[in-house]
Structure formats: structure tokens, C-alpha cells
N, C-alpha and C positions, 0 to 999 in steps of 0.2 A: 314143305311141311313146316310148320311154327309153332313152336310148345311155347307157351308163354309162364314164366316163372322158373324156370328149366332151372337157375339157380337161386340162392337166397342172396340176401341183402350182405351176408358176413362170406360169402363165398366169392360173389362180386369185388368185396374189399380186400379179400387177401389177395385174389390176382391184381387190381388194382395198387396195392402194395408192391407185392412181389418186384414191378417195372423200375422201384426205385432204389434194388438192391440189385437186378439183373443188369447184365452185359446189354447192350444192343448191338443186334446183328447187323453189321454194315457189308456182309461180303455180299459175293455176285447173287448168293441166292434172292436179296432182295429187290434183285429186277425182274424186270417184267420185260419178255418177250412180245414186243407189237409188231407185227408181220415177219418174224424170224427176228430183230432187230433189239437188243437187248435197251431197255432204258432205266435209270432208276429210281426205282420207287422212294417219294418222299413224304415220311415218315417214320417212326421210330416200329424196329420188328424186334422181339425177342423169342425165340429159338425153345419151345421148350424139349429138353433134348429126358427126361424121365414120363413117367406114364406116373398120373395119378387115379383115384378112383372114378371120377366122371366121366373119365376118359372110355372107359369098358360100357357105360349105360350109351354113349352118345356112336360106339361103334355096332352094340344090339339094338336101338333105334333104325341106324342108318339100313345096315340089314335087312332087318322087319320087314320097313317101310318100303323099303326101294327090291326087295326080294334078290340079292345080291349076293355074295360072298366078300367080305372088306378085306382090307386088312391096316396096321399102322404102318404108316412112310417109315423106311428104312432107317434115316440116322434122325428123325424128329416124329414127334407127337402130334405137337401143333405151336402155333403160335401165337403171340400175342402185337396183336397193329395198332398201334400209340401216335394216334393224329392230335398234336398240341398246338400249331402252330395255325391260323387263316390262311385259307390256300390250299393246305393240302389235301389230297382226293385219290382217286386212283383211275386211271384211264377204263374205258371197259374193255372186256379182256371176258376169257373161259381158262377151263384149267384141265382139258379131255386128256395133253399128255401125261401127268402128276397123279389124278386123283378120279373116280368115277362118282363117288356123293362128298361135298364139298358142307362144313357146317360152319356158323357163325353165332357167338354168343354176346350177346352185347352186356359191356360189364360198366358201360358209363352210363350216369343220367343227367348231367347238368351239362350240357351240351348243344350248339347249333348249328343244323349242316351235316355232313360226313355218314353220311345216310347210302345205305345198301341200298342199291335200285337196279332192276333187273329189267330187261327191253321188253320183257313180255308182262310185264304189271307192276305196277308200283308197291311196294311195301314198307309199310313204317313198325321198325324189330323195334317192339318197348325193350327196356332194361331189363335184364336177366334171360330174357328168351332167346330161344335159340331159332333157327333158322338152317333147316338140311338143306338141299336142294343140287340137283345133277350139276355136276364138275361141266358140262359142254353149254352151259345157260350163260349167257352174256351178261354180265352186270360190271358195277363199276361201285363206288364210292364216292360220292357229290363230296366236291370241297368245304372244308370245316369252315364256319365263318365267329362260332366263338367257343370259347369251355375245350374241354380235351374230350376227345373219343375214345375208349377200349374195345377192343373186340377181341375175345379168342376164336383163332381159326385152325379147325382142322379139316386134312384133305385126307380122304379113306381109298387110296386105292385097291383094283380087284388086280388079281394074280399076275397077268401080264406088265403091267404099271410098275408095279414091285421092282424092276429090273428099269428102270426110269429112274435117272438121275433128278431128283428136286431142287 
């Protein structure tokens, strides 16, 4: 499911700000398991560890739409994935043990490359839109080839998951 405009032009810029006063997360959370096998991911992650208000609209979406029960990840909200550099992408991957609906908001527009793409169909997430879609879907992120990428991402898991280290 893809809402387009999901956020405004000044809501884009402050998380887009935000990255240049945040920490960046370098510990193990930002690997990615590919066949049990930890690697890590390259790019900039930030942690956002409080709940703001978008946060509540994007978990009764996910809800709704997916006829679920969610809930937020234990010590995080969601995060923020800062692709600056050419190169960087992310392998494809799911996320069935962590999260059951997985959302993505794309907060950059001057950018080439670094595109959400999913095995089962191609999609182009304009700026501000968001992007729900089941935690067990294979996708990955094509490598950036200029401008910087934002994305905030949150993963909602249901009751069981909850008890699943992120």
C-alpha cells in the first residue's frame, strides 16, 4: 500500500535536519543477517529511540490495512537510513523475525539510485510517500549513484515478535 504525500515538504526537512544533529548508529543492530550470517550494512542509520505523532497515524494504517494487531519495537520507534555516499544499497533481505508490516517514508528528493525494489514488482516511492508492506517480502535498496537518500523506517511487530531482539 502507498499513500503518496503521507508527509509535507517541512516535515520531510526536519527529519532531514534532525540526521545532522543525531548520533549515528554503528552497533550490531545495523546488520543484516544474510543466511544467518551477520554483514554490515553501509550507510548512515539513526535510532529514533522517542515516539512522535506520525508515528500513531502510521501504526492505525498499518492495522486497518493489513487487519492486524501491531505494536512499537521494544527499545526503538523507527529509524532513519542516510545513503550519501555512490555504492551504497542494501542486499535483499525480509524482516519476518523483527516486524510483520514493515513501512518506508521517503524524505529525500534530489537523489539517483537507492530505490526500494521488491521481487514481486517494481516501485518508484515519490518523496514524502510512504510505502506499508508485509515484513516476509524480499526487497532490497539499488545502490545510490548520486545526491543522498532518506528514508524513515519503521517495523510494527504483532504480539509474538515483541519478545524478538531487533
Amino acid at each position: 500500500m502507498v499513500i503518496n504525500n503521507f508527509f509535507t515538504d517541512e516535515q520531510c526537512a526536519f527529519w532531514r535536519s534532525y540526521c545532522s544533529f543525531a548520533s549515528n548508529n554503528d552497533s550490531l543492530e545495523v546488520a543484516l543477517k544474510v543466511q544467518e550470517v551477520p554483514q554490515k550494512v553501509d550507510r548512515n542509520y539513526y535510532t529514533l529511540l522517542s515516539k512522535y505523532n506520525f508515528m500513531d497515524e502510521v501504526k492505525y494504517l498499518a492495522e486497518k490495512n493489513f487487519k492486524k494487531k501491531l505494536y512499537f519495537q521494544k527499545r526503538n520507534y523507527g529509524h532513519i537510513m542516510h545513503y550519501h555516499t555512490p555504492g551504497q544499497g542494501l542486499r535483499w533481505h525480509a524482516e519476518p523475525n523483527i516486524s510483520t508490516v514493515s513501512v518506508s517514508i521517503n524524505i529525500s528528493e534530489e537523489y539517483e539510485g537507492a530505490e526500494l525494489q521488491f521481487r514481486q514488482e517494481d516501485l518508484q516511492l515519490p518523496y514524502k510517500s510512504a510505502v506499508f508492506y508485509d515484513s516476509n517480502l524480499a526487497h532490497r535498496v539499488s545502490p545510490l549513484t548520486s545526491g543522498e537518500k532518506m528514508s524513515i523506517v519503521m517495523w510494527l511487530p504483532n504480539k509474538e515478535q515483541l519478545c524478538v531482539d531487533s
